[in-house]
C-alpha positions as CSV (number, residue, x, y, z in Angstrom):
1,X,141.0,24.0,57.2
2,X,139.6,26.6,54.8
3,X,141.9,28.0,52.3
4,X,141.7,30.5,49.3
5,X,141.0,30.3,45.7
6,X,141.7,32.9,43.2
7,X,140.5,31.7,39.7
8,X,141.3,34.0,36.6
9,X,140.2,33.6,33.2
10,X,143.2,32.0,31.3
11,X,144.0,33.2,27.3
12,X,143.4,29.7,25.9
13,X,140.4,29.3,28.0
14,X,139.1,27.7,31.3
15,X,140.7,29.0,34.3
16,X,144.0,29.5,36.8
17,X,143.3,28.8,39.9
18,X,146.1,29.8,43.0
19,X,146.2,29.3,46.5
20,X,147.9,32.2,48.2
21,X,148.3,30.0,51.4
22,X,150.2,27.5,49.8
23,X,151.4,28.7,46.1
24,X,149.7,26.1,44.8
25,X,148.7,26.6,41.1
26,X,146.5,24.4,38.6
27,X,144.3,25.1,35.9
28,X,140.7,23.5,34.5
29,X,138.5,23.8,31.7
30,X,135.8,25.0,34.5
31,X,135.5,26.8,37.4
32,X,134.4,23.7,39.6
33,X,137.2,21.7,37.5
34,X,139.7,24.4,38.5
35,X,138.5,24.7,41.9
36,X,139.0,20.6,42.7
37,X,142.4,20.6,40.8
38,X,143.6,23.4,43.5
39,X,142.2,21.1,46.6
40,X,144.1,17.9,45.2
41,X,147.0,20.2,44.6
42,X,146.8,22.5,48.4
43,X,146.2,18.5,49.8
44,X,149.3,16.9,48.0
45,X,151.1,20.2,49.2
46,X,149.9,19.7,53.0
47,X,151.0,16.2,53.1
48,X,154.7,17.6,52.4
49,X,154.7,20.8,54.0
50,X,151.7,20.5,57.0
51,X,150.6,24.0,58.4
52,X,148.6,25.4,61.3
53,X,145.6,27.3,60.9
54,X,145.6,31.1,61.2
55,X,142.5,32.2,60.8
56,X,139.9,33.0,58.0
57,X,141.3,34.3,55.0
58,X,140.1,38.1,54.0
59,X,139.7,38.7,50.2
60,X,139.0,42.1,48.4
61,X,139.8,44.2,45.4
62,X,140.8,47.5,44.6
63,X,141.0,49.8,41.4
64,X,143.7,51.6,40.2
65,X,143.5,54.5,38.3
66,X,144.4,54.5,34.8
67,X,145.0,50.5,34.6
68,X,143.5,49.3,31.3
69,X,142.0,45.7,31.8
């Protein structure tokens, strides 16, 4: 199954990574660290909770006006 990963940029450094599928959370020094911390996390997950496939996932951004980043 193919599922989602949004990584941000964490304060202390490396990266967040979340799996809006799931809720699954993790962290990792590196994005492909970060990355294979969310699989073993989503997998552990699955074993507990199994789910069906839906579909592809769609990802995009948007701006808002005014935001400071």
């Amino acid at each position: 199954m193919l599922f989602t990963a949004v990584l941000i940029p964490a304060e202390e450094g490396g990266f967040v990574a979340f799996n809006p599928e799931t809720g699954a959370t993790t962290q990792g020094e590196s994005v492909p660290e970060a990355v294979a911390n969310l699989q073993e996390a989503t997998e552990l997950y699955l074993e507990e909770f199994p789910m069906q496939s839906v579909g592809q996932p769609l990802v995009t951004t948007f701006d808002v006006a005014g935001a400071n980043a």
